[in-house]
N, CA, C and O atoms as a Tripos MOL2 file, in Angstrom:
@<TRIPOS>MOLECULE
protein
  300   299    75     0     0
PROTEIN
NO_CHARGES

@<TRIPOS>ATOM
      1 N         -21.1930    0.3900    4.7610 N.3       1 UNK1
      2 CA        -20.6070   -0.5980    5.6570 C.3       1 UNK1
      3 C         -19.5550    0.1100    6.5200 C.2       1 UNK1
      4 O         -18.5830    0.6020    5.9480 O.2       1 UNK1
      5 N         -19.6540    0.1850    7.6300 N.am      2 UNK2
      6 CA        -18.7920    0.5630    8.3580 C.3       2 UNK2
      7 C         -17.1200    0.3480    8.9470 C.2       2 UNK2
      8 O         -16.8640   -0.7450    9.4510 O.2       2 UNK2
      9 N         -16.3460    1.0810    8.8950 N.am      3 UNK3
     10 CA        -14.9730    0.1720    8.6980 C.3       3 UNK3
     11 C         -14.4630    0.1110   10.4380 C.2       3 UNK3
     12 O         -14.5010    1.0240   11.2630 O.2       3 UNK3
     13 N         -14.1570   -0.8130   10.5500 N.am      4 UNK4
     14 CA        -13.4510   -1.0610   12.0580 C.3       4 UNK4
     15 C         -11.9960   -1.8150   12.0090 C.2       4 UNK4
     16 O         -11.7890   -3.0160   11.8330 O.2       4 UNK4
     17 N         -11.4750   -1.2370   12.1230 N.am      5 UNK5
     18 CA         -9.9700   -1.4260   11.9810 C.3       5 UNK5
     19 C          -9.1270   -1.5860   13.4660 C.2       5 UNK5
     20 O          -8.1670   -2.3160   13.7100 O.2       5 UNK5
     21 N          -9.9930   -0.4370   14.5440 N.am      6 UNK6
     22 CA         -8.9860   -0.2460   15.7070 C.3       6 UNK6
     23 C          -7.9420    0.6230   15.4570 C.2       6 UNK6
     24 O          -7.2390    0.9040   16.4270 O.2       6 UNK6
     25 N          -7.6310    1.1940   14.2200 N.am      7 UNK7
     26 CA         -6.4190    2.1660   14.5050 C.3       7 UNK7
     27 C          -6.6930    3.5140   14.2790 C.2       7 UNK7
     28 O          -5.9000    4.2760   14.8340 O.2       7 UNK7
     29 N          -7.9720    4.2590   13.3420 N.am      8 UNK8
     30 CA         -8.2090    5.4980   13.8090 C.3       8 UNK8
     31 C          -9.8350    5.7590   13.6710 C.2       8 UNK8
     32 O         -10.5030    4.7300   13.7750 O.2       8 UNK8
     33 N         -10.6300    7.0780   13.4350 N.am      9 UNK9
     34 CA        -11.8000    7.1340   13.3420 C.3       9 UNK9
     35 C         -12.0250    6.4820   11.7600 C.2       9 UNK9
     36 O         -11.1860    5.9750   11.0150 O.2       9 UNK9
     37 N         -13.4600    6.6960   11.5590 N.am     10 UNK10
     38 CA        -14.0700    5.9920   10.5030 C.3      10 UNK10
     39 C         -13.7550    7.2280    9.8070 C.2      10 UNK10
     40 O         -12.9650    6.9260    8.9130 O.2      10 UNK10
     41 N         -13.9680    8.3410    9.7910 N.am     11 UNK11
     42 CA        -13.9490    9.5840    8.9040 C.3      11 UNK11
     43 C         -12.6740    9.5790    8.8530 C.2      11 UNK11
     44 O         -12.5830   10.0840    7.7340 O.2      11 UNK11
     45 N         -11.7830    9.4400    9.1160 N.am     12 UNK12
     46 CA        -10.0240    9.3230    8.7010 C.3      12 UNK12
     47 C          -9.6780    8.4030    7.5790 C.2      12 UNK12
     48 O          -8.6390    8.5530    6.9360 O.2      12 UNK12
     49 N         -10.8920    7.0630    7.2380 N.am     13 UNK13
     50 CA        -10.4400    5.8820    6.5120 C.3      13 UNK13
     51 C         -10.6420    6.8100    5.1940 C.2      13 UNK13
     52 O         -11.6440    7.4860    4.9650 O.2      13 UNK13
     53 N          -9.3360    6.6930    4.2670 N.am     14 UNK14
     54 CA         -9.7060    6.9810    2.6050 C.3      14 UNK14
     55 C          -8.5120    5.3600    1.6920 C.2      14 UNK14
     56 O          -7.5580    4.6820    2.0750 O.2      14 UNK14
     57 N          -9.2840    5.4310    0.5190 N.am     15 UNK15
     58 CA         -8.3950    5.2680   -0.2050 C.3      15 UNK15
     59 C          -7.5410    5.4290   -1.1550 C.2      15 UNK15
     60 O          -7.4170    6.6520   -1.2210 O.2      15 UNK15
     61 N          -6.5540    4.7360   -2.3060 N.am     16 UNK16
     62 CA         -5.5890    5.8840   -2.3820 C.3      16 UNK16
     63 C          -4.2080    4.9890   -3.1820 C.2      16 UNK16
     64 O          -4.3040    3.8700   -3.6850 O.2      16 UNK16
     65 N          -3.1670    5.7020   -3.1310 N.am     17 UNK17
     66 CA         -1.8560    4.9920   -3.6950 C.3      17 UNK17
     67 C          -1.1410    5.3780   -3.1420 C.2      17 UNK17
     68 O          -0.9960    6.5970   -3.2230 O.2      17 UNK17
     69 N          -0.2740    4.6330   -2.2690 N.am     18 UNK18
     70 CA          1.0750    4.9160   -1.6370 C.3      18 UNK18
     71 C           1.8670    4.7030   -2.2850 C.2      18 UNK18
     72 O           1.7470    3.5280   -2.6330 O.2      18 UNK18
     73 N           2.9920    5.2960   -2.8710 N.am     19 UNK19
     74 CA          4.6300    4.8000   -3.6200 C.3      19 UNK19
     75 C           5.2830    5.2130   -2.8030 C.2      19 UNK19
     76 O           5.1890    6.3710   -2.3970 O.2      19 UNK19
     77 N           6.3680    4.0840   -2.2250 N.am     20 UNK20
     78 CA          7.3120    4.6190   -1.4720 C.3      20 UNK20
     79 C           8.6740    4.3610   -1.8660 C.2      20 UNK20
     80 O           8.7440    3.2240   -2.3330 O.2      20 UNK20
     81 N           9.8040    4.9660   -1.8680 N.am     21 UNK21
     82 CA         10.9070    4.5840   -2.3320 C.3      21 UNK21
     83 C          11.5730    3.9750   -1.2140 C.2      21 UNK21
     84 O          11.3380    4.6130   -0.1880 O.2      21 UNK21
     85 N          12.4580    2.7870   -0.9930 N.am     22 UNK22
     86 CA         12.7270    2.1300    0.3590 C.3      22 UNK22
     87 C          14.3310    1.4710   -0.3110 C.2      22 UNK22
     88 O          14.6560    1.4140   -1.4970 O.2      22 UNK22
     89 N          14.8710    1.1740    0.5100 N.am     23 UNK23
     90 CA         15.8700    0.6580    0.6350 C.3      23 UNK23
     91 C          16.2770   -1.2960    1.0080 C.2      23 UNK23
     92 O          16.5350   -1.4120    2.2060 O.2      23 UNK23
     93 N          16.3190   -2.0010    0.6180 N.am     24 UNK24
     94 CA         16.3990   -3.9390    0.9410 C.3      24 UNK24
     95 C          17.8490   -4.3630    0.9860 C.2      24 UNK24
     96 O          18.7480   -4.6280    0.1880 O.2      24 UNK24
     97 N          17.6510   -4.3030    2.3310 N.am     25 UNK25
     98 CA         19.0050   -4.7650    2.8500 C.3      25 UNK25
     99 C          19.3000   -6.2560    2.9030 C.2      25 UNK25
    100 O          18.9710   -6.8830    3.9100 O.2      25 UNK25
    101 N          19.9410   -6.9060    1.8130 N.am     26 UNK26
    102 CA         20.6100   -8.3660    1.4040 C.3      26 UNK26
    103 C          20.7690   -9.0550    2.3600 C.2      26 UNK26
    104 O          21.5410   -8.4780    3.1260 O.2      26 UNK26
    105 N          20.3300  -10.3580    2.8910 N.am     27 UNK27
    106 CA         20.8350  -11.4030    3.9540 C.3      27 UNK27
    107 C          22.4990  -11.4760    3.5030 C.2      27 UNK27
    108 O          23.2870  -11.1350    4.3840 O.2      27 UNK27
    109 N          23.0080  -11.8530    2.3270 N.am     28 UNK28
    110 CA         24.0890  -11.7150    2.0990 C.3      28 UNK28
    111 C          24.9310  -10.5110    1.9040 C.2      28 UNK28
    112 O          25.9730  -10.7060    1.2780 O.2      28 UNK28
    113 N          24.6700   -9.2050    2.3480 N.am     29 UNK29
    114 CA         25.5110   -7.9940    2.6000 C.3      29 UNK29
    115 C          24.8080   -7.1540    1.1800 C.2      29 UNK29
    116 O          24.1180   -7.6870    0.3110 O.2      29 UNK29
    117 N          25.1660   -5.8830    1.2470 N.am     30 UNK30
    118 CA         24.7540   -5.1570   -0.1200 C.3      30 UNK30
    119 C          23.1040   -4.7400    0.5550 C.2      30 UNK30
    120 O          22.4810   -5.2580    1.4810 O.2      30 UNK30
    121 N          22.7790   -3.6600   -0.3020 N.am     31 UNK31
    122 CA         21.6900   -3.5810   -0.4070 C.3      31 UNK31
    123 C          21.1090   -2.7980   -1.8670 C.2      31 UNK31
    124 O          21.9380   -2.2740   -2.6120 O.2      31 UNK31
    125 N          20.0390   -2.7730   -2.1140 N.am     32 UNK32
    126 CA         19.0550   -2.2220   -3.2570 C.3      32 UNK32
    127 C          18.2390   -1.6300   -2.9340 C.2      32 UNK32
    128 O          17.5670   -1.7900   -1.9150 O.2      32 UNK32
    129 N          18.1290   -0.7740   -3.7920 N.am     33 UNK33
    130 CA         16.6760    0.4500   -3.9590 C.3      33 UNK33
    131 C          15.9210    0.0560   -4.4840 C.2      33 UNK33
    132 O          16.1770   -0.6530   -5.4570 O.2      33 UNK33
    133 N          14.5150    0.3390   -4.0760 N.am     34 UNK34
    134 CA         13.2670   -0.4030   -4.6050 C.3      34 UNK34
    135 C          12.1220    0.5410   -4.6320 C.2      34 UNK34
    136 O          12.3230    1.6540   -4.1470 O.2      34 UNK34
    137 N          10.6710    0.2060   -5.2420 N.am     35 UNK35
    138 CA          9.9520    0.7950   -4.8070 C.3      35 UNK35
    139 C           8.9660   -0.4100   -4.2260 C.2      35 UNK35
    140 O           8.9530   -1.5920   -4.5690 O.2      35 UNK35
    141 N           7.9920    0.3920   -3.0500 N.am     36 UNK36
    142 CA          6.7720   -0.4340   -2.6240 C.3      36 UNK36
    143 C           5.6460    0.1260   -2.9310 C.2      36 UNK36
    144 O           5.6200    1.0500   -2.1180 O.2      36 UNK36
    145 N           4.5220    0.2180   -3.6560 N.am     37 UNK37
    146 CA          3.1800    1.0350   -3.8650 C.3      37 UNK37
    147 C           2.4790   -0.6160   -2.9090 C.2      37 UNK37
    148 O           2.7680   -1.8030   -2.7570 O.2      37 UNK37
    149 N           1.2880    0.5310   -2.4440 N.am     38 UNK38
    150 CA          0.2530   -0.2030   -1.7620 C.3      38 UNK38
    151 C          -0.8690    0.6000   -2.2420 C.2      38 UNK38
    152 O          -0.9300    1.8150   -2.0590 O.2      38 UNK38
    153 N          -1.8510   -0.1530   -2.9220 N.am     39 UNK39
    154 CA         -2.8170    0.2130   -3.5490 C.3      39 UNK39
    155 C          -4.0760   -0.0920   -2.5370 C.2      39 UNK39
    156 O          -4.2420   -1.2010   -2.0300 O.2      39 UNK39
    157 N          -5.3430    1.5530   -2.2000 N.am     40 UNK40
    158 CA         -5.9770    0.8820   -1.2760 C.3      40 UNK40
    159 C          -7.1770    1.2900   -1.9630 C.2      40 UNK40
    160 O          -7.1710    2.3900   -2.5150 O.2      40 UNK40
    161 N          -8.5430    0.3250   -2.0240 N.am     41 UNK41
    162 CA         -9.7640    1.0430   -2.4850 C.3      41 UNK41
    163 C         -10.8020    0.7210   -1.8190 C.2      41 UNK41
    164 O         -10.9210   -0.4500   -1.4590 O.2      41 UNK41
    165 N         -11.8390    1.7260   -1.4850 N.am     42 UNK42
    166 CA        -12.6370    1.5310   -0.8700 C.3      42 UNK42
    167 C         -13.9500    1.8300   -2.0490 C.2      42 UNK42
    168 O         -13.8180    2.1620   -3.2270 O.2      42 UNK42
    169 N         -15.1970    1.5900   -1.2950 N.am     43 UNK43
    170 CA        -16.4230    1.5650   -1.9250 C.3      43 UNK43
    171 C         -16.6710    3.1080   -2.1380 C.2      43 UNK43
    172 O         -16.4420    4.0070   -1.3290 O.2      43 UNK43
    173 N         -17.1570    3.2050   -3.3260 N.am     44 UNK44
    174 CA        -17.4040    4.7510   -3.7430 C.3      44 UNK44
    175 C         -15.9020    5.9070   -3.5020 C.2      44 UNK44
    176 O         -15.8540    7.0420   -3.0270 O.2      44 UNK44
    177 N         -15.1850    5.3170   -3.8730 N.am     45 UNK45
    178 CA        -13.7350    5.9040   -3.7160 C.3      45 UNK45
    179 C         -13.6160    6.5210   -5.3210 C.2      45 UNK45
    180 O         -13.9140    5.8720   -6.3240 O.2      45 UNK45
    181 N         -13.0900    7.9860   -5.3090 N.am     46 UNK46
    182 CA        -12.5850    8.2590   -6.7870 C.3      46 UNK46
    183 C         -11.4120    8.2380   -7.5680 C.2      46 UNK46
    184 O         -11.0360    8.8440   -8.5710 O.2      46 UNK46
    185 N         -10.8030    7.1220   -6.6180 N.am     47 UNK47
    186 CA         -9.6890    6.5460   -7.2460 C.3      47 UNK47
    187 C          -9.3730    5.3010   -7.9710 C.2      47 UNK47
    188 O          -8.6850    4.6790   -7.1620 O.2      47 UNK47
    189 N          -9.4900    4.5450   -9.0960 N.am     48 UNK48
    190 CA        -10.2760    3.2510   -9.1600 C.3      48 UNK48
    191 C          -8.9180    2.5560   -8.9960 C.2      48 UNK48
    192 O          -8.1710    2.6370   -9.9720 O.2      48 UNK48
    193 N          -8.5140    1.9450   -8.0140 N.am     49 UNK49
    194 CA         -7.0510    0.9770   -8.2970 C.3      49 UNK49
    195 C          -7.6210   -0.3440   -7.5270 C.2      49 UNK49
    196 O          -8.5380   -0.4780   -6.7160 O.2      49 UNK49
    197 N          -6.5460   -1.4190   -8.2140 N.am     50 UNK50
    198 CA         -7.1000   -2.6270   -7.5200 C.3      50 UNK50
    199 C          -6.2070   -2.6000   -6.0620 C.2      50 UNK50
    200 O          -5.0970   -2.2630   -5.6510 O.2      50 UNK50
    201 N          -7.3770   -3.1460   -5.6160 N.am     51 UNK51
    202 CA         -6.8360   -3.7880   -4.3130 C.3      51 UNK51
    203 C          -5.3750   -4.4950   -4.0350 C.2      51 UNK51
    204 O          -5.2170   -5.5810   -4.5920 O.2      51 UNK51
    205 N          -4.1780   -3.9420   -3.1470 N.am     52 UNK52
    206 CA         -3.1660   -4.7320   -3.5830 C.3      52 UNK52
    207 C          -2.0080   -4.0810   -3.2980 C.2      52 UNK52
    208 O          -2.2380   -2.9670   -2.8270 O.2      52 UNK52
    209 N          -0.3630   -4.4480   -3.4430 N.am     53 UNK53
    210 CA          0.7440   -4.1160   -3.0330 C.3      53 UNK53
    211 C           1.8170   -4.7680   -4.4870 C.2      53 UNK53
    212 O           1.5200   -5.7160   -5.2130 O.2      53 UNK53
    213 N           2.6890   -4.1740   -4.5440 N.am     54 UNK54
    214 CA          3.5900   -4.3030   -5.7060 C.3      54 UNK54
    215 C           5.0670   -3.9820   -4.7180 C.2      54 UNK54
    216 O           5.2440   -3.3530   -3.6740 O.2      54 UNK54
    217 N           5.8730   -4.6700   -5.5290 N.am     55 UNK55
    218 CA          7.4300   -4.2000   -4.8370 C.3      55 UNK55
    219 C           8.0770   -4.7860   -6.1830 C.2      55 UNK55
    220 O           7.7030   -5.7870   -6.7940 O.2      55 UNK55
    221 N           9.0640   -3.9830   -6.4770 N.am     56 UNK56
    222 CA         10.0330   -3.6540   -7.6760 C.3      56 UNK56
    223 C          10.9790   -3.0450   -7.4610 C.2      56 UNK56
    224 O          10.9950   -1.8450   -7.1900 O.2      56 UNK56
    225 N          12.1850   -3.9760   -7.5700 N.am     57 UNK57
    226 CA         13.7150   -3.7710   -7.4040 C.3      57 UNK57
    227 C          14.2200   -4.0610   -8.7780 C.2      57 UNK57
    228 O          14.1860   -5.1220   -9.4010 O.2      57 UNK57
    229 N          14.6570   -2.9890   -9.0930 N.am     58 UNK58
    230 CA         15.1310   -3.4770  -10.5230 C.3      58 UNK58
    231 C          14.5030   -4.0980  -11.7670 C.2      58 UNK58
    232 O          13.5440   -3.5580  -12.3190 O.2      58 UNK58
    233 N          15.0710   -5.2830  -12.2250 N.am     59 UNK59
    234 CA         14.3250   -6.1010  -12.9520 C.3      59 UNK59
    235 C          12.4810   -6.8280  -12.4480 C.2      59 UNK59
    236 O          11.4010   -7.1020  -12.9720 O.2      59 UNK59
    237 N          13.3020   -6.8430  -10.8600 N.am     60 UNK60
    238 CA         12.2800   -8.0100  -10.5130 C.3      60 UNK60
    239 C          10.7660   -6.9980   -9.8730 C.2      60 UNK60
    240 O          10.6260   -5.9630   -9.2220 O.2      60 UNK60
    241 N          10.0910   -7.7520  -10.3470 N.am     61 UNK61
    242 CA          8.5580   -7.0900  -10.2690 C.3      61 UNK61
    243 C           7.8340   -8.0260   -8.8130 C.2      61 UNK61
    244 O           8.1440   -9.2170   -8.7830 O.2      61 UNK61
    245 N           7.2590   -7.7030   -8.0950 N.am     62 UNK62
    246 CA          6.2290   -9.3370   -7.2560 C.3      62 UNK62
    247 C           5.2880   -7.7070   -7.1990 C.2      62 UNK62
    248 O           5.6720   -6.5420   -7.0950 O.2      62 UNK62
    249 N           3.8930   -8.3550   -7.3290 N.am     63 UNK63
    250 CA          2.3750   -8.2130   -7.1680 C.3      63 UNK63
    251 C           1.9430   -8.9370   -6.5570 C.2      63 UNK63
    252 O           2.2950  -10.1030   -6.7340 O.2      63 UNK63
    253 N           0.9420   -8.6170   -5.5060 N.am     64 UNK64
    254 CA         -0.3030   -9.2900   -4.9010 C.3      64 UNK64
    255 C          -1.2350   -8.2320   -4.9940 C.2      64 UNK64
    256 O          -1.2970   -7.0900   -4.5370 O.2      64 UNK64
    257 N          -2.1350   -9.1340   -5.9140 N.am     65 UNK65
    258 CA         -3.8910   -8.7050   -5.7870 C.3      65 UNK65
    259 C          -4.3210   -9.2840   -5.0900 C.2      65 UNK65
    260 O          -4.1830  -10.4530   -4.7290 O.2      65 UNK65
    261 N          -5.2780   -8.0000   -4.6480 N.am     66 UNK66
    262 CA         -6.1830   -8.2610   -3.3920 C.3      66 UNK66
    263 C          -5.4040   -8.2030   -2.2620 C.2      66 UNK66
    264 O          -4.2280   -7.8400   -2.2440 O.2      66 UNK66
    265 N          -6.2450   -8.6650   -1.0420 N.am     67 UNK67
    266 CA         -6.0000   -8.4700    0.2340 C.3      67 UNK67
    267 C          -6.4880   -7.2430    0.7830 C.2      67 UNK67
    268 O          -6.9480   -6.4340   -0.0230 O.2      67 UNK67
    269 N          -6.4780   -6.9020    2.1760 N.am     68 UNK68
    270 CA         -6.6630   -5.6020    2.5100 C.3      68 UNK68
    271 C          -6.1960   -4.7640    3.1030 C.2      68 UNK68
    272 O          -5.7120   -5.0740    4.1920 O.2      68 UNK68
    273 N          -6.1350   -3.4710    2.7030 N.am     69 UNK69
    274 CA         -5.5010   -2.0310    3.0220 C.3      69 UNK69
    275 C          -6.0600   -1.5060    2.9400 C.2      69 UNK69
    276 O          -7.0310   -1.5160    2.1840 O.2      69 UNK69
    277 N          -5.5650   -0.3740    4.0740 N.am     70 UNK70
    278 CA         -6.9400    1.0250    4.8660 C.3      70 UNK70
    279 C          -5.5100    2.0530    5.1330 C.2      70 UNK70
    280 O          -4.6410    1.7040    5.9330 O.2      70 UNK70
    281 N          -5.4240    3.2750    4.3910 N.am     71 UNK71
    282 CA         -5.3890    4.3980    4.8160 C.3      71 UNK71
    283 C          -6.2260    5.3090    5.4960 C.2      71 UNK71
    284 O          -7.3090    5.7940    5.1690 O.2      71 UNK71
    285 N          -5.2420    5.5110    6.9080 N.am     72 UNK72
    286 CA         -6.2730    6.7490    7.9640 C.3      72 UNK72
    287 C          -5.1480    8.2060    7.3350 C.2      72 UNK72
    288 O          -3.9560    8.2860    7.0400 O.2      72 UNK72
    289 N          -5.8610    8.8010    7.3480 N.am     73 UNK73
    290 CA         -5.9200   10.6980    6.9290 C.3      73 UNK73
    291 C          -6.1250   11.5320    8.0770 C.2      73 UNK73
    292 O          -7.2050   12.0800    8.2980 O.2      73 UNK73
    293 N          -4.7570   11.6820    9.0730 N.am     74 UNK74
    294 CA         -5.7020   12.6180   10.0490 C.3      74 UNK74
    295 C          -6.3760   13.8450    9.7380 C.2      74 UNK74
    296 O          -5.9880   14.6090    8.8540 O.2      74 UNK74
    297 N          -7.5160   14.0640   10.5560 N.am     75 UNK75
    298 CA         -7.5170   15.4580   10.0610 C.3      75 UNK75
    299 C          -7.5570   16.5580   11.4310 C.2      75 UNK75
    300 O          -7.5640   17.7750   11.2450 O.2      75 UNK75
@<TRIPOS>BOND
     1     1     2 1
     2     2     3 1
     3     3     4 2
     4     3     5 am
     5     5     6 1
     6     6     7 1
     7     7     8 2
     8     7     9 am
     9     9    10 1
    10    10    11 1
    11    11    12 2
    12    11    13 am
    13    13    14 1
    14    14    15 1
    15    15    16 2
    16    15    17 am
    17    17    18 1
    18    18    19 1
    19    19    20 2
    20    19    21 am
    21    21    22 1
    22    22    23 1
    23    23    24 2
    24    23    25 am
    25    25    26 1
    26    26    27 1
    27    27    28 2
    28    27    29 am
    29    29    30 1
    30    30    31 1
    31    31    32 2
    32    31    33 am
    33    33    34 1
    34    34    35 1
    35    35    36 2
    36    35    37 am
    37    37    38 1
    38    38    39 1
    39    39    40 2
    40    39    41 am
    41    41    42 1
    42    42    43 1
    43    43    44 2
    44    43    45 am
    45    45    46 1
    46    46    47 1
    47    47    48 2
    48    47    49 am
    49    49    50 1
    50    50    51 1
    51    51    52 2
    52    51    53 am
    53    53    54 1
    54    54    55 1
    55    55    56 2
    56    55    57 am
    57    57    58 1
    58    58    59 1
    59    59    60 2
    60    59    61 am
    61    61    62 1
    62    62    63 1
    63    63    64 2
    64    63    65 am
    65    65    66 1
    66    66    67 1
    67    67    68 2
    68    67    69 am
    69    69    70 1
    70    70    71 1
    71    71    72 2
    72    71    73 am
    73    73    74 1
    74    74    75 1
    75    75    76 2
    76    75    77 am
    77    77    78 1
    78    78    79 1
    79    79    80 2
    80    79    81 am
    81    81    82 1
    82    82    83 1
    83    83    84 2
    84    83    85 am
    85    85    86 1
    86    86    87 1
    87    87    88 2
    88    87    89 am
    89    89    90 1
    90    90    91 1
    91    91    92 2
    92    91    93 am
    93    93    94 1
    94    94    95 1
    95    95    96 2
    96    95    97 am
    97    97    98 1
    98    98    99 1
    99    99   100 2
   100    99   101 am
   101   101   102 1
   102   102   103 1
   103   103   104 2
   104   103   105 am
   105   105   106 1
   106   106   107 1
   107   107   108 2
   108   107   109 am
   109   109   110 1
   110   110   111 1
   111   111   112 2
   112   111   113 am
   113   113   114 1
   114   114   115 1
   115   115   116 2
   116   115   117 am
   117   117   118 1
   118   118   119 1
   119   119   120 2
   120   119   121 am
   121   121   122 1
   122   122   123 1
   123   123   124 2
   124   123   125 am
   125   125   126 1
   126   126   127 1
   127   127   128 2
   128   127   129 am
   129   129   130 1
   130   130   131 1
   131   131   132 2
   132   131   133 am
   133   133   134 1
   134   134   135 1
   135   135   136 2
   136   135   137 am
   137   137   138 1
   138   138   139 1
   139   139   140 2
   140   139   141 am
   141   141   142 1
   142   142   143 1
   143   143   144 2
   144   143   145 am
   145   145   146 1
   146   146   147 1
   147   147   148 2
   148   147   149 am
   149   149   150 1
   150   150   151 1
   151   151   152 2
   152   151   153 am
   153   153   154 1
   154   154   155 1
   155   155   156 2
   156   155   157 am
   157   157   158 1
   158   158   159 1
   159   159   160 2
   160   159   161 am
   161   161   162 1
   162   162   163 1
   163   163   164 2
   164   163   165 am
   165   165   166 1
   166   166   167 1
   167   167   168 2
   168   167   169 am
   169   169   170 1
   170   170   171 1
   171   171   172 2
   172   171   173 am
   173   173   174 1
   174   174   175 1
   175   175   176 2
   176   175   177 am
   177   177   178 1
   178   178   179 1
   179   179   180 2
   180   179   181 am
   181   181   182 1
   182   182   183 1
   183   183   184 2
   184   183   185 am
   185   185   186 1
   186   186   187 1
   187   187   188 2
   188   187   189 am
   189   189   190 1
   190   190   191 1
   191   191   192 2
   192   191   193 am
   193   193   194 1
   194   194   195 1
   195   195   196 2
   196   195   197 am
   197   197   198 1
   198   198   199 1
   199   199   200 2
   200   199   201 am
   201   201   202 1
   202   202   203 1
   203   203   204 2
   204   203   205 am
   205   205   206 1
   206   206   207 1
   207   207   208 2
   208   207   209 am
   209   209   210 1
   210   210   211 1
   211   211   212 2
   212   211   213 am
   213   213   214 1
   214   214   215 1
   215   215   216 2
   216   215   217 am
   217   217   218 1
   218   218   219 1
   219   219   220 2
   220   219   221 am
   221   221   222 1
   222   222   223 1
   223   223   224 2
   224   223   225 am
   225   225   226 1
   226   226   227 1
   227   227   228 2
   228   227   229 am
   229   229   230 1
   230   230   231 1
   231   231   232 2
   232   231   233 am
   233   233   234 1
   234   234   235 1
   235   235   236 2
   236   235   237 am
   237   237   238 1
   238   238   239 1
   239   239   240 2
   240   239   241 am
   241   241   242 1
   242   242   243 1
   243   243   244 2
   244   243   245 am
   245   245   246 1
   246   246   247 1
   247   247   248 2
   248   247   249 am
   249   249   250 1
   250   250   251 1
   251   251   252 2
   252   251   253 am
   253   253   254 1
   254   254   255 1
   255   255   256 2
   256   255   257 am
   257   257   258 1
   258   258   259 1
   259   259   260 2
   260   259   261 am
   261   261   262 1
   262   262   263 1
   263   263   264 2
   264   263   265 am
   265   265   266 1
   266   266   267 1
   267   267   268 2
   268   267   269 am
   269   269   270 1
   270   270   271 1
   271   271   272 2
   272   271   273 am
   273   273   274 1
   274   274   275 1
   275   275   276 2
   276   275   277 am
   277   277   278 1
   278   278   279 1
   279   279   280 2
   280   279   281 am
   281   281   282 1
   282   282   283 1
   283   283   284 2
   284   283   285 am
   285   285   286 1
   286   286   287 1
   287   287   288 2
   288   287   289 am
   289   289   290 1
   290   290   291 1
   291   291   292 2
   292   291   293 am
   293   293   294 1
   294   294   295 1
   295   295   296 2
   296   295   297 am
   297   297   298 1
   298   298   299 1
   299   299   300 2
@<TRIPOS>SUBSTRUCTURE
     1 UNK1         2 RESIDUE 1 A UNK
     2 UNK2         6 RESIDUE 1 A UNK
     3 UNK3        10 RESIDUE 1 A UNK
     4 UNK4        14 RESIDUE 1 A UNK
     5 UNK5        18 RESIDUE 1 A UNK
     6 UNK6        22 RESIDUE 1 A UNK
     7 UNK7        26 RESIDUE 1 A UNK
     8 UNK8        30 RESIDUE 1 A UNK
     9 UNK9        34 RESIDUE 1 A UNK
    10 UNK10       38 RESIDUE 1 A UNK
    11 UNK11       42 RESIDUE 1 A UNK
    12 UNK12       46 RESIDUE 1 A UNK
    13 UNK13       50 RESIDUE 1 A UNK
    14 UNK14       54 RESIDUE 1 A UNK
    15 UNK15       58 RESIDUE 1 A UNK
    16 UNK16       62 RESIDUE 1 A UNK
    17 UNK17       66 RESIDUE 1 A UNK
    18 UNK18       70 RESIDUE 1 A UNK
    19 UNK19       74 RESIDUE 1 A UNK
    20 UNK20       78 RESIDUE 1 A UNK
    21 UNK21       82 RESIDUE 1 A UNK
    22 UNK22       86 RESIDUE 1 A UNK
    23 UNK23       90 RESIDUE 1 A UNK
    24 UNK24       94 RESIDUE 1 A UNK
    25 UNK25       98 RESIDUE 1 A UNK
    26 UNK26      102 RESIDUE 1 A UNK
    27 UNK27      106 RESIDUE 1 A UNK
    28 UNK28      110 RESIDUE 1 A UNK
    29 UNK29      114 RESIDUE 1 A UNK
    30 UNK30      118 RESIDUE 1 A UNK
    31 UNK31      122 RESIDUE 1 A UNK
    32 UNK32      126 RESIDUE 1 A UNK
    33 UNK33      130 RESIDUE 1 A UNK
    34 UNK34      134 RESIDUE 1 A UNK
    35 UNK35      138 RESIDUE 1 A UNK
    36 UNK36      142 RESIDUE 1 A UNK
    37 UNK37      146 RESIDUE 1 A UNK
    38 UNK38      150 RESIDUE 1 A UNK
    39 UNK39      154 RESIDUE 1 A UNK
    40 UNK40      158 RESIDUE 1 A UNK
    41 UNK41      162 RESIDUE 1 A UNK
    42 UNK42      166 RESIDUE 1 A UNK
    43 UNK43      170 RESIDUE 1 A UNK
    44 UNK44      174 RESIDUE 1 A UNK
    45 UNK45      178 RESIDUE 1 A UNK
    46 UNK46      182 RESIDUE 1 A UNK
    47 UNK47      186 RESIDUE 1 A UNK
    48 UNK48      190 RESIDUE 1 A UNK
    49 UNK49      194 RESIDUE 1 A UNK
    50 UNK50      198 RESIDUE 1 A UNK
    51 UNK51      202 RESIDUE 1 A UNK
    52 UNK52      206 RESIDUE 1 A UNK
    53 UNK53      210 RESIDUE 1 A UNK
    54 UNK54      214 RESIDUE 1 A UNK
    55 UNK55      218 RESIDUE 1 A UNK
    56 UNK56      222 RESIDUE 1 A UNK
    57 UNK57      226 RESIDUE 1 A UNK
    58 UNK58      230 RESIDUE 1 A UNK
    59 UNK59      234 RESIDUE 1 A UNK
    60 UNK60      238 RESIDUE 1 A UNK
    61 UNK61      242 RESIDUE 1 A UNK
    62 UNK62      246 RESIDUE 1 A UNK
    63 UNK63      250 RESIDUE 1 A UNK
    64 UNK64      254 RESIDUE 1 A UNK
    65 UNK65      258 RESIDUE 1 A UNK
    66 UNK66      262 RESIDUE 1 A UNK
    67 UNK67      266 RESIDUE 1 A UNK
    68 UNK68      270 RESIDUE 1 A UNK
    69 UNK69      274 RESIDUE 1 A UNK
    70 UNK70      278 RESIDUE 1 A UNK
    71 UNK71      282 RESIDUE 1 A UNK
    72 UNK72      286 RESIDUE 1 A UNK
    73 UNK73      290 RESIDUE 1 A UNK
    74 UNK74      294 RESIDUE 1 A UNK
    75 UNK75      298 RESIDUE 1 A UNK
């Protein structure tokens, strides 16, 4: 199946695990360190993760499964 996204070639699309360490700046002042992983999988990929995004500050955990994400790889 062919992927069309609009943002790079088809041979650039992989999937994969992003962890990023980020910073959440408080509506009420202050901020926290967090992490964001974005989990991306494609068909016949040798990475098996579910589909999906996580963010974790501290205690607090939020997950969403599913949805969709496409890493492009230039090359």
């Amino acid at each position: 199946m062919p992927i069309a996204d609009g943002i790079g070639a088809v041979s650039e699309a992989s999937a994969g695990v992003l962890t990023m360490a980020i910073r959440i700046f408080r509506a009420i002042g202050g901020f926290s360190e967090a992490t964001l992983t974005v989990n991306c999988h494609l068909p016949g990929a040798t990475v098996d993760v579910d589909e999906g995004i996580e963010l974790s500050v501290g205690a607090f955990n939020a997950k969403q499964n599913g949805g969709v994400t496409l890493f492009h790889v230039q090359k």
